[in-house]
C-alpha positions as CSV (number, residue, x, y, z in Angstrom):
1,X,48.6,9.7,-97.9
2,X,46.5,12.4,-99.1
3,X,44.6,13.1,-95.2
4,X,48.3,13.8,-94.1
5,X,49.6,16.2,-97.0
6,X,46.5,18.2,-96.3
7,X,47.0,18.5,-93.3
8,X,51.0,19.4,-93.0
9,X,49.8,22.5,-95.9
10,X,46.7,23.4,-93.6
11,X,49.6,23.8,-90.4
12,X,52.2,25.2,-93.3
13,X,49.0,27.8,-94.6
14,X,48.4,28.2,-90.7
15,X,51.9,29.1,-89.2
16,X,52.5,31.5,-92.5
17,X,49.1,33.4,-91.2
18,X,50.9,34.0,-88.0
19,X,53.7,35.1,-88.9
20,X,53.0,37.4,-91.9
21,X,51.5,41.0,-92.3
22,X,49.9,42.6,-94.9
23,X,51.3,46.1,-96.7
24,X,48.9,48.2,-97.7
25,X,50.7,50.3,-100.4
26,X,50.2,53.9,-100.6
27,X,52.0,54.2,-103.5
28,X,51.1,54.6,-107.5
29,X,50.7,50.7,-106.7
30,X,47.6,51.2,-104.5
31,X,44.4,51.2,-106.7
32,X,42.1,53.4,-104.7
33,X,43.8,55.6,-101.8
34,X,40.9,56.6,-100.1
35,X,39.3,53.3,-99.4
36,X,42.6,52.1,-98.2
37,X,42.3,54.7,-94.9
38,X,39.1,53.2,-94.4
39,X,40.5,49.5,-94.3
40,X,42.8,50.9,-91.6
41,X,40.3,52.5,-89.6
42,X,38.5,49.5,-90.4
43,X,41.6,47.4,-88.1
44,X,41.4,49.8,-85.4
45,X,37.5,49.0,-85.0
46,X,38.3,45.5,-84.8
47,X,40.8,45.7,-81.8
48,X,43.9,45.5,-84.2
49,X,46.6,47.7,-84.0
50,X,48.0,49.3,-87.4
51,X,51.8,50.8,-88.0
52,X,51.6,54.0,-90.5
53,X,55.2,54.4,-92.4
54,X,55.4,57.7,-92.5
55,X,57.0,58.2,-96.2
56,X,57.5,55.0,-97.0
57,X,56.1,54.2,-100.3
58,X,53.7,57.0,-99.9
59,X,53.0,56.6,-96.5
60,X,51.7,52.5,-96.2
61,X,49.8,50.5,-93.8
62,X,51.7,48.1,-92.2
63,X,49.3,45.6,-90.2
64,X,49.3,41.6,-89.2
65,X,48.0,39.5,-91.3
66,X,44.5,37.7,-90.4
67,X,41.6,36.5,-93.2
68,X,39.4,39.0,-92.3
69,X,41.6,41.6,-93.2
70,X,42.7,39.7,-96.4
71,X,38.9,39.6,-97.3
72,X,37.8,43.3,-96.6
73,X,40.9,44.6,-98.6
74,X,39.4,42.6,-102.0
75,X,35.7,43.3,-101.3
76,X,36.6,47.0,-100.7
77,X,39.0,46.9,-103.7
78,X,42.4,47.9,-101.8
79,X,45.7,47.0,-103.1
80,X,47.5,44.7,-100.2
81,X,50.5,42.8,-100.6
82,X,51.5,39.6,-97.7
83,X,54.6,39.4,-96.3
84,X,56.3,37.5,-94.1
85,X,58.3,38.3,-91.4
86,X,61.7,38.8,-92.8
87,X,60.4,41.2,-95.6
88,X,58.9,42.8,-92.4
89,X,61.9,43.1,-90.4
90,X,63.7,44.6,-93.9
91,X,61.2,47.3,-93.9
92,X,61.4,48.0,-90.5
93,X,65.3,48.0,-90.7
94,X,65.2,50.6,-93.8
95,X,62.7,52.9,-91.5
96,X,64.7,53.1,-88.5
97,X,67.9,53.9,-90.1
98,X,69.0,57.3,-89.2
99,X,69.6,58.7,-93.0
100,X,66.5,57.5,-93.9
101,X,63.5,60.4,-94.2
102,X,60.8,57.8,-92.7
103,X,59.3,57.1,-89.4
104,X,56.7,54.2,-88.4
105,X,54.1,55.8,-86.2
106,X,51.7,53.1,-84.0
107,X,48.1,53.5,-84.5
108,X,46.2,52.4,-81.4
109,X,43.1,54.4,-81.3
110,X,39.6,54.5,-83.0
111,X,38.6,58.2,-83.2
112,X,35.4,59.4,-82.4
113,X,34.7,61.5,-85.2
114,X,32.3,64.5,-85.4
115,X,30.9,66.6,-88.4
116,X,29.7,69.9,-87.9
117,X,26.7,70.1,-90.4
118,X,23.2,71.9,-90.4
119,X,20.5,68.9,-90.5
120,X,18.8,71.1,-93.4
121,X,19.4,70.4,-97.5
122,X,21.7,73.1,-98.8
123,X,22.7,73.0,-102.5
124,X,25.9,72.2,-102.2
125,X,28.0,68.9,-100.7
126,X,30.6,68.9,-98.3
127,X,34.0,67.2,-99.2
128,X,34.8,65.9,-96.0
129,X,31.6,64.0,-95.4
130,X,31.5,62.5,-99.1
131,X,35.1,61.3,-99.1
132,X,34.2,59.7,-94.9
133,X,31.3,58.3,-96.6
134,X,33.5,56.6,-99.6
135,X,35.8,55.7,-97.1
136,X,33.8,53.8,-95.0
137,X,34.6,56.0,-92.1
138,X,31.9,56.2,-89.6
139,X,31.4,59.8,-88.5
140,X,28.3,61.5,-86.1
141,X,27.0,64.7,-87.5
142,X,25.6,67.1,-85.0
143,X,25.3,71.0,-84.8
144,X,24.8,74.0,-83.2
145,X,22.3,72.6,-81.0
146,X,24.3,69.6,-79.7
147,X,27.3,72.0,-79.4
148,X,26.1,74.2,-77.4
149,X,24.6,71.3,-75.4
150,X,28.1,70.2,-74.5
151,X,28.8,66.9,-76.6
152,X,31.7,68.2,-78.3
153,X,34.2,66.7,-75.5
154,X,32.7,63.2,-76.4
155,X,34.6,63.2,-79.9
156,X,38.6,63.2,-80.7
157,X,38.2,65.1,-83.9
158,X,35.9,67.6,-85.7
159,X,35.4,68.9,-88.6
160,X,34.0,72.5,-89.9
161,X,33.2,72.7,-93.5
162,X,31.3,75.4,-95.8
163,X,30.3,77.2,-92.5
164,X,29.7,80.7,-91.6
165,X,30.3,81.7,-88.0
166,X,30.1,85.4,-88.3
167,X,26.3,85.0,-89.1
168,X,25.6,86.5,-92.1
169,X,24.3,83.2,-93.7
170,X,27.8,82.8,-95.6
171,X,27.3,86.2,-97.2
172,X,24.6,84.7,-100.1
173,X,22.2,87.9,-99.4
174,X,22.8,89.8,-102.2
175,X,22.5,86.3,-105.3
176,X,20.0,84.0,-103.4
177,X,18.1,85.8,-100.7
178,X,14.7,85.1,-102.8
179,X,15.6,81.7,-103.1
180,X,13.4,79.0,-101.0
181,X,16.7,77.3,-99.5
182,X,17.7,80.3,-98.4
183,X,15.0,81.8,-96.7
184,X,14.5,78.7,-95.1
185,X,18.3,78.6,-93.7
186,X,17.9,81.9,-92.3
187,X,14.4,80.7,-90.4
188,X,15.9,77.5,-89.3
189,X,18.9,79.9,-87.8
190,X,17.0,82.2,-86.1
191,X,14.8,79.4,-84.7
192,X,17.9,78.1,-83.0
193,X,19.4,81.0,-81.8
194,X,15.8,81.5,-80.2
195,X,15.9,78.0,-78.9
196,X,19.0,78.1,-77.0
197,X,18.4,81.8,-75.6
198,X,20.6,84.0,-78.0
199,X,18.3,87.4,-79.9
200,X,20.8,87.1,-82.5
201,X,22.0,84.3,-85.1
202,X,25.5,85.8,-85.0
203,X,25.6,85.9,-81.4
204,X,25.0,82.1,-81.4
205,X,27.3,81.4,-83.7
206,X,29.9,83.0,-81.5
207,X,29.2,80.8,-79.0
208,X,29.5,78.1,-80.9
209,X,32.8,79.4,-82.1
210,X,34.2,79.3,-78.5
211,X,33.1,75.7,-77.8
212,X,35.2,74.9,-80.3
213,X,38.5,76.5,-79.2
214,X,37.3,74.9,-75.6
215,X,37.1,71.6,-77.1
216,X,40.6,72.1,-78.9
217,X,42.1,73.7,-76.0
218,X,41.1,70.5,-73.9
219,X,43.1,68.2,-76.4
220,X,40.3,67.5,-79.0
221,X,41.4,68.5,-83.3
222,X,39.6,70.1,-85.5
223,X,40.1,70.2,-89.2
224,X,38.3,73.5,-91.2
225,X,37.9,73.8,-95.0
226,X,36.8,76.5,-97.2
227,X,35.0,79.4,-95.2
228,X,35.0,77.2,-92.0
229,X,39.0,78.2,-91.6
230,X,38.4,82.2,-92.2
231,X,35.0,82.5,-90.5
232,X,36.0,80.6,-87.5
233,X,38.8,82.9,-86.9
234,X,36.6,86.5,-88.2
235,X,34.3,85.3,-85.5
236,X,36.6,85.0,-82.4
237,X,38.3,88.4,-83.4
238,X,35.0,90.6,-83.8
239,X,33.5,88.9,-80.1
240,X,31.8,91.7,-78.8
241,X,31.7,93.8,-81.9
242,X,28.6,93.7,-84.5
243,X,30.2,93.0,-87.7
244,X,26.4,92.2,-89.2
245,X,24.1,94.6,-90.7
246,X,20.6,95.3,-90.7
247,X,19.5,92.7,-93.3
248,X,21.2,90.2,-91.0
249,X,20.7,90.9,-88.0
250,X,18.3,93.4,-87.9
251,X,20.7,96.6,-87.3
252,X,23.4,98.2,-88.7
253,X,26.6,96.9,-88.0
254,X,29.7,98.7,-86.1
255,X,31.1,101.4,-88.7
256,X,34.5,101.1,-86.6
257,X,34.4,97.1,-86.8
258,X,38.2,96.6,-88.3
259,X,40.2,99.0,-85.6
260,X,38.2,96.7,-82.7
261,X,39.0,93.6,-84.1
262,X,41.6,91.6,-81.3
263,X,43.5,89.3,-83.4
264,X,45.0,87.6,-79.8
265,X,41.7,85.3,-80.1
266,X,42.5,83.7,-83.2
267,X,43.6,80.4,-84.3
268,X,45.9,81.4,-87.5
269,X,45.5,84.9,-89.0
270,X,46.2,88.5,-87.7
271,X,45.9,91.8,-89.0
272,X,42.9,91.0,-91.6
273,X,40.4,93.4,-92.3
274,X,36.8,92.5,-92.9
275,X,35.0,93.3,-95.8
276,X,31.9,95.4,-94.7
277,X,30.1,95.4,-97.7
278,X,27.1,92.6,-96.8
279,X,26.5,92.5,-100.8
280,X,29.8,90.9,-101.2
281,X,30.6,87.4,-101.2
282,X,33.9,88.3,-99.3
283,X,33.8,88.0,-96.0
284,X,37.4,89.4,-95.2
285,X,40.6,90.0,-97.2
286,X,42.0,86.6,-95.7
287,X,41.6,84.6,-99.0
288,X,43.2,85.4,-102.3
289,X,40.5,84.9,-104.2
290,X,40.1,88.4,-105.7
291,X,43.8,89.1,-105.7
292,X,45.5,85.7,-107.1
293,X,45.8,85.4,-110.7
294,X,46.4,81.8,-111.0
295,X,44.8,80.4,-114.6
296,X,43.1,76.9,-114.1
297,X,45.7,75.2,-115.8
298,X,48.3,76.1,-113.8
299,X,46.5,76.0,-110.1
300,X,48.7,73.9,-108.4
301,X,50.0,74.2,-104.7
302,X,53.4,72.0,-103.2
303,X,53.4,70.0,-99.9
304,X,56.1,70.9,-98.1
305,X,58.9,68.0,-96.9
306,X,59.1,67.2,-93.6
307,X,61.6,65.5,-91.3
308,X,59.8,62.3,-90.5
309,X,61.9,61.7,-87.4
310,X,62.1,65.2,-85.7
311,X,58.5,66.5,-87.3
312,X,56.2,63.5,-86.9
313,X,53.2,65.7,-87.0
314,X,53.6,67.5,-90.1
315,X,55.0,64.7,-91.9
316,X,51.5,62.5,-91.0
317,X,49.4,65.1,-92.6
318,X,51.1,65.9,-95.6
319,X,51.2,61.8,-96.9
320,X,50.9,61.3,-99.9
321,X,51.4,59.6,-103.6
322,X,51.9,63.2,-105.0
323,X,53.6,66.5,-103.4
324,X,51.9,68.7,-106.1
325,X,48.7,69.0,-105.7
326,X,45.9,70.2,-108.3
327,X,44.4,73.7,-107.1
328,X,41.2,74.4,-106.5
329,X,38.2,77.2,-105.7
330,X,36.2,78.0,-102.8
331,X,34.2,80.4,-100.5
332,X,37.5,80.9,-99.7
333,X,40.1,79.4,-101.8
334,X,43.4,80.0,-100.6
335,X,45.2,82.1,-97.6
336,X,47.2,85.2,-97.7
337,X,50.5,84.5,-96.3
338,X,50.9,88.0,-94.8
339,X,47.8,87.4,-92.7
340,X,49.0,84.6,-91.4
341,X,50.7,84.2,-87.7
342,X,54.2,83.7,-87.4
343,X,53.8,80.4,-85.5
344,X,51.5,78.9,-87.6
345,X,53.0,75.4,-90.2
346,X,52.4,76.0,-93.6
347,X,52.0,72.3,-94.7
348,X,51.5,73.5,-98.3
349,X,51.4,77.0,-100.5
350,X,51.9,78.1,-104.1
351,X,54.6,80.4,-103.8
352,X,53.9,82.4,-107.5
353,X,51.2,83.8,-105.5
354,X,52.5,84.0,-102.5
355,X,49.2,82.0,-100.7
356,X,48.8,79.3,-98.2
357,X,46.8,76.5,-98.9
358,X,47.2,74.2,-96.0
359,X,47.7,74.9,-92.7
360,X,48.5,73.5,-89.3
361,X,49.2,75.2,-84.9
362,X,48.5,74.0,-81.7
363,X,46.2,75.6,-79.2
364,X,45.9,74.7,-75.5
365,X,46.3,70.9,-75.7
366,X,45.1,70.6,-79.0
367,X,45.7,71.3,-82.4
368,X,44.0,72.1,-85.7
369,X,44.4,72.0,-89.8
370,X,42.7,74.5,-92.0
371,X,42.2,73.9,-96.2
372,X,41.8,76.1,-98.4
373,X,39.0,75.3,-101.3
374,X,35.9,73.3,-101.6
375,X,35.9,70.0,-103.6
376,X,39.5,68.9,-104.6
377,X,37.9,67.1,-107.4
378,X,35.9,69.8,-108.8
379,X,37.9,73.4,-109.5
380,X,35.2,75.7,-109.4
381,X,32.0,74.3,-107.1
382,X,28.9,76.2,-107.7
383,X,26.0,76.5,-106.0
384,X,23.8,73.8,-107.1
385,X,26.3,71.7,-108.6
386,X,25.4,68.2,-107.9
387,X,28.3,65.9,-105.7
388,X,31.6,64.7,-107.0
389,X,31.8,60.9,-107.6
390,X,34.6,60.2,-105.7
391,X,34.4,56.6,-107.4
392,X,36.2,58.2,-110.5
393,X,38.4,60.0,-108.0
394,X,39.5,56.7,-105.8
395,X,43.1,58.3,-106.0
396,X,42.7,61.8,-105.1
397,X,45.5,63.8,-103.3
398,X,43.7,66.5,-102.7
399,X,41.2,64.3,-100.9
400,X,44.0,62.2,-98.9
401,X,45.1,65.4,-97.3
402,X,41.9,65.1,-95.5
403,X,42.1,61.7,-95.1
404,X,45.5,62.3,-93.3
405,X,43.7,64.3,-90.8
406,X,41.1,62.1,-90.1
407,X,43.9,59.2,-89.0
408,X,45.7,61.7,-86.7
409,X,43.8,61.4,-83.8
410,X,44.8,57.6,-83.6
411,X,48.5,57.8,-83.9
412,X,50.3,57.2,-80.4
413,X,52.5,60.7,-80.5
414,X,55.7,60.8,-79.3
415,X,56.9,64.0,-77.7
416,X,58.5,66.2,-80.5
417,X,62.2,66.7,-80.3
418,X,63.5,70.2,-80.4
């Protein structure tokens, strides 16, 4: 008698397999966030489709059950629920109904992820590739040699982070141009400018620059933070214009910069002026840094709500357990609405100060997100300043924003309704 009980609950165990799912909650139920994007990026490597429900319960996995999946989820240490089929069709009922503010968007896709970084140590980390790393997100990082090369059309989504494209070695001259990191950035620079045919770092850097609105005009995404987002744009505006001086570049830069600037070759800001002081750690007047007067305490910045069935878009980056999100510092810390183009999404701002701190636009074929700050786990990043643990931050918002970003590229889109 026993042979045949085991095996009617082996076929019982078997046919439940097949027809549940497993939830990953995105909720306050989930236990650490940021692994749980991995686990789904995990599915996508493995051939498996995944359903993201867009603000349901903080923007959950939905995806069908197999051991595998049961067993990464506890060795990773992601919250998962099983379900079967009917609690699945209840779900799905509650999503598709017309009042409801939530949308299920298909995941199909394994994006080929990218990470703009220089191959030299630099004293200080880069959120983007810490929290991928946590995550379990595979990612290639590659530079401004492979760029110029041509590889970027190989990827579906890149990211710029603590980067200086107006090349002026992210404006550290006047604290830490006798410090050996330093020195040794700027001769690695100008090696590569050398190498790929350019007399000047900036003028590289440029280059680079345009690749990158080629590879998003093409249909490829890139997501900026901190001085990626202004420098990016500072560098596009100024092309043809020296914006450098001497101790950069070797001469003095073009007293008449800010009435040449052509703010049609930007991604997201207009109308900016540059600061032309090269002992300044300002690069333009872009970020509120110097202006806001926001106390620590009360740095905070709202995600905005989204229509999940008309705005699909929006409403997949802005996911999240939390729609206030804790402030925080950088090169360039948050963006001055009035510089800020008309068409471009604010995805998030602090309106006491009247500053954008996450933003969102199309261009060509592709689109972009840019982030204000550098670490969302760490307020005021300093040079030197050794790398968050994100192990004590498993349940970040700030860092989900990014993580949002990095899922886009695999979403199926549907066409947006108007």
């Amino acid at each position: 008698m026993l042979k045949p009980l085991l095996f009617i609950l082996f076929m019982l165990s078997t046919l439940l397999c097949k027809s549940a799912s497993i939830l990953i909650p995105m909720d306050e139920d989930q236990k650490n966030h940021l692994k749980a994007y991995g686990i789904t990026f995990w599915t996508l490597q493995s051939g498996q489709e995944a359903d993201w429900l867009l603000n349901y319960r903080g923007g959950s996995f939905l995806i069908k059950y197999s051991s595998p999946l049961e067993k990464e989820c506890k060795v990773r240490g992601v919250s998962y629920e099983v379900i079967a089929d009917a609690k699945v069709n209840a779900i799905l009922t509650e999503i598709t109904n017309p009042s409801v503010n939530m949308e299920l968007v298909k995941l199909e896709k394994v994006p080929k992820i990218a990470v703009y970084s220089p191959k030299n140590k630099l004293p200080w980390d880069d959120a983007v590739t810490m929290v991928l790393t946590y995550a379990e997100i595979p990612y290639d990082i590659l530079y401004d040699d492979e760029v110029l090369k041509g590889d970027l059309p190989k990827y579906d989504w890149l990211h710029l982070h603590h980067e200086d494209f107006t090349g002026q070695y992210g404006r550290f001259w006047s604290a830490f141009r006798n410090a050996s990191w330093y020195i040794e950035d700027v001769r690695l620079q100008e090696a590569t400018a050398k190498r790929n045919g350019f007399k000047k770092v900036s003028q590289m850097k440029l280059a680079v620059a345009k690749s990158i609105r080629e590879f998003c005009s093409g249909g490829g995404f890139m997501f900026a933070m901190c001085s990626g987002p202004e420098t990016f744009d500072l560098a596009l505006a100024a092309d043809g214009i020296d914006i450098c001086e001497s101790m950069f570049d070797g001469d003095g830069a073009d007293a008449k910069a800010n009435q040449r600037l052509d703010y049609s070759k930007t991604f997201a800001f207009q109308n900016f002026k540059l600061d032309l002081n090269p002992s300044n750690y300002e690069f333009s007047n872009i970020d509120a840094t110097p202006t806001r007067m926001v106390e620590k305490t009360s740095d905070f910045f709202t995600l905005f709500d989204f229509s999940a069935k008309w705005d699909i878009v929006p409403t997949m980056l802005t996911q999240n357990h939390d729609k206030v999100i804790k402030g925080f510092m950088g090169q360039t810390t948050a963006f001055r609405k009035e510089f800020i183009k008309p068409d471009v999404l604010i995805l998030g701002d602090t309106k006491a100060s009247n500053e954008a701190r996450y933003i969102h636009g199309d261009f060509g074929k592709g689109q972009w997100t840019f982030y204000g700050g550098h670490d969302p786990e760490d307020y005021q990043h300093a040079v030197g300043d050794p790398p968050t643990d994100l192990s004590l931050h498993p349940d970040s918002p700030g860092y989900r924003l990014i993580l949002n970003n990095v899922l886009f590229p695999a979403a199926k889109k549907k066409k947006q309704k108007t």
